[in-house]
VEXDREN-2710 file (C-alpha; in Angstrom, 1 decimal):
% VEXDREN-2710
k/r/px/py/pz
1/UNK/23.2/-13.6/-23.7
2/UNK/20.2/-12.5/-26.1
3/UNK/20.6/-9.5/-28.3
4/UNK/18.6/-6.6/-26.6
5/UNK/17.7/-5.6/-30.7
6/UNK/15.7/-9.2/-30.8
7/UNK/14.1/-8.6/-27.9
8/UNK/10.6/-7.6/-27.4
9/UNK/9.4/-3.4/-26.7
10/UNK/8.5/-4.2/-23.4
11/UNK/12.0/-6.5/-22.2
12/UNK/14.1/-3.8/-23.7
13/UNK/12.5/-1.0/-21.2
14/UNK/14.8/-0.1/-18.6
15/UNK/13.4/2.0/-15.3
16/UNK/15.9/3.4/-13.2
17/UNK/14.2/4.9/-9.8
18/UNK/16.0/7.5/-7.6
19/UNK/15.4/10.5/-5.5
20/UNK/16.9/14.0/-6.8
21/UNK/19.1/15.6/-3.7
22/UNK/19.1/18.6/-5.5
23/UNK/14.9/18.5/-5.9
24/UNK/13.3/21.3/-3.8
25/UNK/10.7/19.5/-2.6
26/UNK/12.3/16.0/-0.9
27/UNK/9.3/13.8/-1.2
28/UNK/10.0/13.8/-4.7
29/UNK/10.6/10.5/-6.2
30/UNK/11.9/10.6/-10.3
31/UNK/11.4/7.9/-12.8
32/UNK/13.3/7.6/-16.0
33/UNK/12.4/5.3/-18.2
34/UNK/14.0/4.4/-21.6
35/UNK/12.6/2.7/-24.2
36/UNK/15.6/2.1/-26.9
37/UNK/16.2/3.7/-29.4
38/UNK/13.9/6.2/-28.2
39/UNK/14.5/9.1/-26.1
40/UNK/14.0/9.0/-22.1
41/UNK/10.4/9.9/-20.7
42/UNK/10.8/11.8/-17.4
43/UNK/7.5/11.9/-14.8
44/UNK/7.7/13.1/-11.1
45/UNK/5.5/11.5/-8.7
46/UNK/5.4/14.3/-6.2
47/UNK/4.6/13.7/-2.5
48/UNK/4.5/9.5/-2.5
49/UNK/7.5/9.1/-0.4
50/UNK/6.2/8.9/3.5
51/UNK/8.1/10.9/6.0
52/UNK/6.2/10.0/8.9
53/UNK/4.7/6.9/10.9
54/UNK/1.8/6.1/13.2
55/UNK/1.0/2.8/14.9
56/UNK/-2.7/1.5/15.3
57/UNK/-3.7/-1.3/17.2
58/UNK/-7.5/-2.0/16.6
59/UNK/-9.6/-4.3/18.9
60/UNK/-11.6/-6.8/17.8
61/UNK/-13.5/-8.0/20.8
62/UNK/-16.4/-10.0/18.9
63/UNK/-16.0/-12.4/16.4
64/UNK/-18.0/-11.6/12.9
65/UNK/-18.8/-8.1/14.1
66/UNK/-17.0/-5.5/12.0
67/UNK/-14.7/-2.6/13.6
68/UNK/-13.2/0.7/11.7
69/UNK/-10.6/2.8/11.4
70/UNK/-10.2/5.9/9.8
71/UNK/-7.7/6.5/8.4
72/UNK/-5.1/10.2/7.7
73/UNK/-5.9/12.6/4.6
74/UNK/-2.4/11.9/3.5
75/UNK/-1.6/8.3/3.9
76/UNK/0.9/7.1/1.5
77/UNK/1.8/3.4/2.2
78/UNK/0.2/1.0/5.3
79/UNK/1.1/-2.2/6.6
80/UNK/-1.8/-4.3/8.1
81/UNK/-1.8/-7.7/9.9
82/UNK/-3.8/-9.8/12.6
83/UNK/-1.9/-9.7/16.0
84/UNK/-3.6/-13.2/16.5
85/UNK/-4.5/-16.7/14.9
86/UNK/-7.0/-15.8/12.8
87/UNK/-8.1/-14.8/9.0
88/UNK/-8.5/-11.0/8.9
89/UNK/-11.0/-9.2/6.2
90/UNK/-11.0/-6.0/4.8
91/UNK/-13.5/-3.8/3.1
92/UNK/-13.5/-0.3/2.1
93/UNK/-17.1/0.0/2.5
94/UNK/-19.3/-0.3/5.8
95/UNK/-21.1/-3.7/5.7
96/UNK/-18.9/-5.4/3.2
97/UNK/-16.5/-7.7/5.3
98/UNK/-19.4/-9.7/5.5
99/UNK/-19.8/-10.1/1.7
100/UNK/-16.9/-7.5/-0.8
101/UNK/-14.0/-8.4/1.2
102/UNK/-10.1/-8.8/1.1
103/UNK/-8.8/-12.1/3.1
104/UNK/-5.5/-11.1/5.2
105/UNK/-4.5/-15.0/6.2
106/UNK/-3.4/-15.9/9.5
107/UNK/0.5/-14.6/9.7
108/UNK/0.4/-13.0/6.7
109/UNK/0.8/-8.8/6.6
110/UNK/-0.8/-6.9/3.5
111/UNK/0.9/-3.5/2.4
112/UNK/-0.5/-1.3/0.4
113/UNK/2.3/1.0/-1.4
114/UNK/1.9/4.2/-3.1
115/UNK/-1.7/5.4/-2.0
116/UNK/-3.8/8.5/-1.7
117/UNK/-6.6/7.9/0.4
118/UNK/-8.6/10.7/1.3
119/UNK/-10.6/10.9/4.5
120/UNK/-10.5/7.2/3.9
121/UNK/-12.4/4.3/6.2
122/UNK/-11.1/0.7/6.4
123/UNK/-13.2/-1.9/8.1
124/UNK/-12.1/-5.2/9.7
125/UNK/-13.7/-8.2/10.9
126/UNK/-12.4/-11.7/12.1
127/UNK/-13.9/-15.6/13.3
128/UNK/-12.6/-15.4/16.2
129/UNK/-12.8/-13.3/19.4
130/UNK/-10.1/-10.9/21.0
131/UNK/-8.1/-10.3/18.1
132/UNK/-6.1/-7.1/17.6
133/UNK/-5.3/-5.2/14.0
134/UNK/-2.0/-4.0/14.1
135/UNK/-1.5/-1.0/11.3
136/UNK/1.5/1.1/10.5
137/UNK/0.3/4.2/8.9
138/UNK/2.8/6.2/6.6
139/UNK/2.2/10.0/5.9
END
């Protein structure tokens, strides 16, 4: 077992991450993190934790054409796959699945954790014809 004095500023940091039941507002999550010898930095990430879920299932009739969603003020986490056998793309911007895209592969799900979208707009686009998006929204 290596001495945690030899070791590197960066292996000796510890995180410890855990949700105060005494915190007023319950969508609180606390990190503590200790860098030895030092002394523990605190910081509250305040509404991250999702309380609530919502289920889209987005057609994609045409293959190549792009489709949109928009998506809740106060999304916090998404999960996003393609229902059939098919690559899925992604852009943030209208236009773009045909050029600044994301690649979903066939039977894979992407998640995005710890977001604050804002009056956000994802688009999608696939090869092949009658696919469907399925998204699980967390607010």
């Amino acid at each position: 077992m290596a001495d945690i004095n030899k070791l590197a500023v960066q292996d000796r940091v510890k995180a410890n991450y855990k949700i105060s039941p005494n915190d007023p507002d319950a969508t609180t999550a606390r990190t503590c993190i200790e860098n030895p010898p030092g002394d523990p930095v605190n910081v509250t990430f305040s509404g991250l934790i999702a309380t609530n879920a919502k289920i889209y299932n987005l057609s994609l009739p045409t293959a190549g054409d792009e489709e949109s969603l928009n998506v809740s003020n106060d999304s916090k986490q998404f999960l996003i796959r393609l229902r059939g056998i098919a690559e899925l793309r992604l852009a943030t911007v209208s236009g773009e699945t045909a050029t600044n895209y994301f690649t979903i592969p066939k039977g894979a799900t992407l998640t995005f954790d710890s977001v604050d979208f804002d009056s956000k707009t994802l688009y999608f686009r696939s090869d092949k014809a009658n696919q469907t998006v399925e998204i699980i929204e967390f607010t």
